[in-house]
N, C-alpha and C positions, 0 to 999 in steps of 0.2 A: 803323548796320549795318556790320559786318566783312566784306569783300567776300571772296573766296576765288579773286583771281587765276588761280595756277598749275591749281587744280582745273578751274574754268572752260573755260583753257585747252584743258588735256588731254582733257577730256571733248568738247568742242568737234571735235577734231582725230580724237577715235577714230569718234564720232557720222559724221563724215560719208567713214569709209570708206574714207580714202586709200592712194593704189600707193605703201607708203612704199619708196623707195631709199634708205634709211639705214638706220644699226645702229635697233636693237638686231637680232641676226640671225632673230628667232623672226617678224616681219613682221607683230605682230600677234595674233597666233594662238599656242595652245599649251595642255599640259596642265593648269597650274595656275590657269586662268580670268581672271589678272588683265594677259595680254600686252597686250591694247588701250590698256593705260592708261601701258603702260612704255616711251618715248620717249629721244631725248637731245637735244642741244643745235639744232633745226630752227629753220629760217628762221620769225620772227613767237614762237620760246621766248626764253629768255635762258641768260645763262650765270654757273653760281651767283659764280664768283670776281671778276667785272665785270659785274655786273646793273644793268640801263638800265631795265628796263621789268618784265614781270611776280616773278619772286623778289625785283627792289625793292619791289614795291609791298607784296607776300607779307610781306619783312623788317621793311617798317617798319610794318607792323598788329601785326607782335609785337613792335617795339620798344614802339609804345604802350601795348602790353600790361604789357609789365615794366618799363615807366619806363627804359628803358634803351637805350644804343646795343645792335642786336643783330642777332647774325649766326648763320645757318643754318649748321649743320654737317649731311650726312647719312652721316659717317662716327661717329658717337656722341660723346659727350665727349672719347674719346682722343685725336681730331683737336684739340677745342675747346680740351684742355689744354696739347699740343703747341703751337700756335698761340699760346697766351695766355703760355706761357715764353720761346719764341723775343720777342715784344713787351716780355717783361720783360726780356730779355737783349742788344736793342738796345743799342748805344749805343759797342761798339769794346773795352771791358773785358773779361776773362774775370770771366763772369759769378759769382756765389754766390748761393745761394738757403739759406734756412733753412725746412727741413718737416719736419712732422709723422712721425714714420716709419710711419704707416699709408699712406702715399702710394699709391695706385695707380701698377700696373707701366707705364702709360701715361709717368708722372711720370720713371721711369726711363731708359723708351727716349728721352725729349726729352732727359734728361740726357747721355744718351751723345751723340748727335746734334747736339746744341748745344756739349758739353765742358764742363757747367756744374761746377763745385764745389757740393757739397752738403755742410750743415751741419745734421747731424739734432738733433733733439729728440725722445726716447726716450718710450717707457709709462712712468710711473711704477709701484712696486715690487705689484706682484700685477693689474695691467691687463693686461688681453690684446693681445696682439701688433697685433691688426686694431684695435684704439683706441686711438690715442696725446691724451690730452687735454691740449692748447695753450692754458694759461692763459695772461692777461696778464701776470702776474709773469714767467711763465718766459721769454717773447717778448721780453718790455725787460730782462732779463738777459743773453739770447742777444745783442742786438744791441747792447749797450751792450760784452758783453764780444769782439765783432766787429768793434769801430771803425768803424763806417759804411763798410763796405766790402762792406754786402749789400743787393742792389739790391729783393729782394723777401722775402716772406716766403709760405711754401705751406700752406694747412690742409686737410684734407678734415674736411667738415660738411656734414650730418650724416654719420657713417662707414655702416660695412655694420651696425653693433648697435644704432645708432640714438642717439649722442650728438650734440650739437648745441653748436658751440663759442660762446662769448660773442663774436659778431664784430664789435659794435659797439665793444667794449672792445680787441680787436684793431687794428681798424682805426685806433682812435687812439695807440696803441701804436707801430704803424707808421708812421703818418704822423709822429710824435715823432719817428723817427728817417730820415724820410728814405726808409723801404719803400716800396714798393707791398706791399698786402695781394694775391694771388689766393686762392681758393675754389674748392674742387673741389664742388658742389654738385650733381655728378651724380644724387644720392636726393634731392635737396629744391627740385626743380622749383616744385613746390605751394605751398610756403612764401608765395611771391608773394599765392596768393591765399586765406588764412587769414581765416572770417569776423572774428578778432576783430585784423585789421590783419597787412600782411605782417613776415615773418619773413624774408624774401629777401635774402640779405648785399648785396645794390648797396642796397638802402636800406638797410641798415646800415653803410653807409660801405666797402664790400670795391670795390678798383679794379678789378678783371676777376675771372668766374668762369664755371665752363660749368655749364650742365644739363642731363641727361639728359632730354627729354622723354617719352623709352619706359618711362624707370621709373614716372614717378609721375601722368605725363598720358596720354589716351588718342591716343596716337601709335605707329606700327609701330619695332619696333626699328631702333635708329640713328640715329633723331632725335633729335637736338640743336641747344643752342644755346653761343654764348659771347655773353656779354654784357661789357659797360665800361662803368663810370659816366660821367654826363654831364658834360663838362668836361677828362675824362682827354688830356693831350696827344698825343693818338694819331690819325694819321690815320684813314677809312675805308678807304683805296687801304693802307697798313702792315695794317690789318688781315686783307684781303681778301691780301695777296702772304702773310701768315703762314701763314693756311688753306691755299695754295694752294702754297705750300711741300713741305706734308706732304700734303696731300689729293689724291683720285684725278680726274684729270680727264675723270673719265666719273662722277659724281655719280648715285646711286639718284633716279630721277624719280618714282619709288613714294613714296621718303623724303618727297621735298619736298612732294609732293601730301598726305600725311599730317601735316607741319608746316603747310600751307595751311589745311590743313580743322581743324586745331585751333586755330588763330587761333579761328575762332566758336564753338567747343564752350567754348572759356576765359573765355568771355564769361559765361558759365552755370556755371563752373568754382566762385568764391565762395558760388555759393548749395546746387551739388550737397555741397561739404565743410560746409558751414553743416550738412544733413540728415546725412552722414553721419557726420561725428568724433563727435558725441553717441552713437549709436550705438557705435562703436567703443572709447569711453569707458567706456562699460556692459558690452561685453563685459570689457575690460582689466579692469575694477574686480570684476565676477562669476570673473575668474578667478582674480587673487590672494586673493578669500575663500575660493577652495577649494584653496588653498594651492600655486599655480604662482607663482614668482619674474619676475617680469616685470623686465626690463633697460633702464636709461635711459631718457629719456622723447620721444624723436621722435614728434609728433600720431600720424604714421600709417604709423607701423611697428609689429607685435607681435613684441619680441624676447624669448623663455625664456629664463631661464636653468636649463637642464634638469638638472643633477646636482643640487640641492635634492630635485628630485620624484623623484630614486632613477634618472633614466633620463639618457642622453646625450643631445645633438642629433640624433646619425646612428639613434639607436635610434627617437628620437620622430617625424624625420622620414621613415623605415622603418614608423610606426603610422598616419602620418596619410596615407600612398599606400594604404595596404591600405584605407582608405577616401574613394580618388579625391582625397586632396586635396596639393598641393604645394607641399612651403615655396621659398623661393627661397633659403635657406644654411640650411646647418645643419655643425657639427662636436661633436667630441667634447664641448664643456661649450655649445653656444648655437642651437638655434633660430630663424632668422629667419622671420616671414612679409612680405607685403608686401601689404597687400590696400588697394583704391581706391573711391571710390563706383561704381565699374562694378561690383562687387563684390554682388550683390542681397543684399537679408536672409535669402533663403534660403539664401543660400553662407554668410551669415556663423553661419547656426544650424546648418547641417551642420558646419563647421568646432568652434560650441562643444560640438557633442555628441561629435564623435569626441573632445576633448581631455576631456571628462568623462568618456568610456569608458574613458580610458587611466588604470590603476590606480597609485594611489600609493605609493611604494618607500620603503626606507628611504636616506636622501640616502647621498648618491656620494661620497665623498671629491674635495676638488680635487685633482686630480690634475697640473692642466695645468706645464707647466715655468717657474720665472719668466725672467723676460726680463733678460735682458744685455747691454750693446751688445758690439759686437766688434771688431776690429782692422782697417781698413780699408788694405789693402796695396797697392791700384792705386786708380787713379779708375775712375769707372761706366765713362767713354767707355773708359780701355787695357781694363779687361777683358773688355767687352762684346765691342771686334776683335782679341780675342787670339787665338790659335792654342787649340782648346779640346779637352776628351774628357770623354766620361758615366761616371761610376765609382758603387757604389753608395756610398751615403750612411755605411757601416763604412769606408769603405775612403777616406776623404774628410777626416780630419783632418790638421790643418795646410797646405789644398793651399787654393788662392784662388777662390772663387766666381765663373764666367763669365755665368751667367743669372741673373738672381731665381729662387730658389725658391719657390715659391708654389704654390697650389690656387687654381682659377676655379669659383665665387666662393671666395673672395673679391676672386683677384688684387690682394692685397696680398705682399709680400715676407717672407717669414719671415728671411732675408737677403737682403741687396743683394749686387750682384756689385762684385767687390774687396775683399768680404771674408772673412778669413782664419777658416776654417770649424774652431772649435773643438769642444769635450764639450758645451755647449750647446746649439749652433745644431745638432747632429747629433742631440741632443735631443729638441727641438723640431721636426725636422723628423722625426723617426720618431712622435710625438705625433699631427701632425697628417696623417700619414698617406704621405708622400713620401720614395721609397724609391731613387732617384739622383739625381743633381746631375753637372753640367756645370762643369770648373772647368778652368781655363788648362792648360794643355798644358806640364809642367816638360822 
């Protein structure tokens, strides 16, 4: 039986009604009905960054859970990733890392923050910007043509479209040379617990990766995890000061009570995907026989690929609100949904009828711009604290990128900052919809 310490707790402490003289300032009480339960660090709680007693006991039922060392985040994976770069960047070196350039902007601010060197690996020629797919070949090319002078190596898997990198062939890739493998694993929480065996990159050999729990488990936003494989030379107390780094020391007690309580739901987690991926299988499979382009193959993401069926993403995902239902991305050529066994069969038959409703076009031309790498004039850290100003995006060639430009979702970077913002990247970012940029102050 999975015990649910922190909830316990909390529940315990609100039950019996106490004069609280501590934050949080609402005492309790308040409009949106869940103050009773929202605490911070009291005499008899713990404290997430050096936890003795209940968020340990909490930590390590989900470590059991995922075979792994694992540590709570309730600032979401960006904390976890942060975290998990600074532990890769140990050691006195200015660090390098080689990633994917779908990287979440997460990836980036650690870069500045830490001063790491980064050593991108690009889309290959008609991939879209948000999937850069990190083959083994390309990874032991990268690092053979690096000298062993990079300490890690970054993937994000699966991405926002739903690819899913070979990480076991990774990870030996990496270890060949000396890497730590990380994993941004933020979408593929679930992996862990696939009926037909996990999918979860610590069992496939990745030395640190985080998860998003609010994407793919049933957790409130901002639950997360980072995990480490077992053996990694790493302390707990290095792990816990890395979190603790970047992390707020006033941690969501709502968070934690939701990673608490899903410790036991995860326990039922293999058998609810067991019922439902079959299901979602059949839809997928009913949908490209009526000819929707379904993208890459993540279990339990449905990604269109919408210009085939005559329509865009923003159009399709503009059809499918007129009938209550909401994707979680969509752009000009992709469609995301993201639906879970929380998901009843009745969601999942309003969702196929509104897409049967939606009339077939004649296909769309691609349109989108292909990808270029570009010129990188400063590092992430000078531009990021450089003296900056917002210009529109006409008015923006030849000048240096101060921020990622990007859209949320996907909060991938259509460019990094430091670099030199060409006919391209001005492109592409009028494509996807982003109409100024912030770039160094000449």
């Amino acid at each position: 039986m999975i015990t649910t310490p922190i909830c316990d707790f909390v529940q315990a402490y609100a039950s019996a009604q106490p004069v609280r003289m501590h934050m949080p300032g609402h005492k309790g009480v308040g409009p949106l009905g869940f103050e009773a339960l929202d605490i911070t660090e009291i005499d008899g709680a713990d404290e997430l960054y050096a936890p003795t007693g209940i968020i340990a006991e909490s930590e390590a039922n989900a470590a059991r859970l995922f075979g792994a060392r694992t540590f709570y985040s309730a600032e979401g994976s960006s904390l976890a990733i942060r975290a998990m770069l600074a532990l890769a960047a140990a050691g006195g070196e200015r660090p390098l890392v080689l990633a994917g350039r779908n990287a979440h902007r997460a990836f980036l601010s650690a870069a500045a923050l830490l001063d790491m060197d980064v050593e991108w690996l690009h889309p290959a020629p008609g991939e879209a910007y948000h999937s850069c797919r990190m083959t083994p070949g390309a990874v032991d090319a990268a690092l053979t043509r690096l000298g062993g002078r990079c300490q890690a190596v970054y993937v994000t898997s699966p991405d926002y479209l739903g690819h899913v990198a070979d990480i076991a062939a990774l990870a030996g890739v990496c270890h060949d040379h000396g890497a730590l493998l990380l994993v941004d694993n933020a979408h593929g929480a679930y992996l862990k617990f696939l009926p037909g065996g996990s999918r979860h990159p610590i069992d496939l050999g990745a030395d640190m990766c985080c998860d998003s729990a609010h994407k793919t488990l049933p957790a409130v936003t901002g639950a997360a995890y980072l995990h480490l494989r077992q053996g990694l030379d790493i302390s707990p107390a290095r792990v816990r000061e890395a979190l603790a780094l970047f992390g707020s020391s006033s941690p969501s007690w709502l968070i934690l009570q939701s990673l608490d309580a899903c410790n036991r739901l995860l326990a039922d987690y293999p058998a609810m995907l067991a019922d439902f991926l079959p299901k979602l299988d059949a839809l997928k499979a009913r949908l490209s026989a009526r000819g929707w382009a379904l993208a890459w193959e993540e279990p339990m993401k449905l990604t269109l690929s919408a210009r085939p069926y005559g329509w865009t993403g923003d159009a399709l995902a503009g059809a499918l609100a007129g009938s209550g239902i909401y994707s979680e991305f969509h752009d000009p050529d992709f469609l995301t949904l993201m639906p879970t066994p929380l998901n009843t069969d009745g969601e999942l038959a309003r969702l196929e009828a509104a897409l049967e409703a939606i009339p077939r076009r004649e296909p769309l031309p691609d349109a989108a711009p292909e990808y270029r790498a570009a010129r990188a004039a400063l590092s992430v850290r000078a531009a990021s604290f450089a003296p900056r100003e917002t210009l529109p995006v006409g008015a923006c060639a030849g000048r240096v990128l101060a921020a990622p430009a990007l859209s949320c979702p996907p909060c991938v970077p259509i460019a990094v900052c430091g670099e030199v913002i060409d006919a391209g990247i001005i492109e592409r970012l009028r494509y996807y919809g982003i109409g100024a940029c912030e770039v160094v102050r000449q």
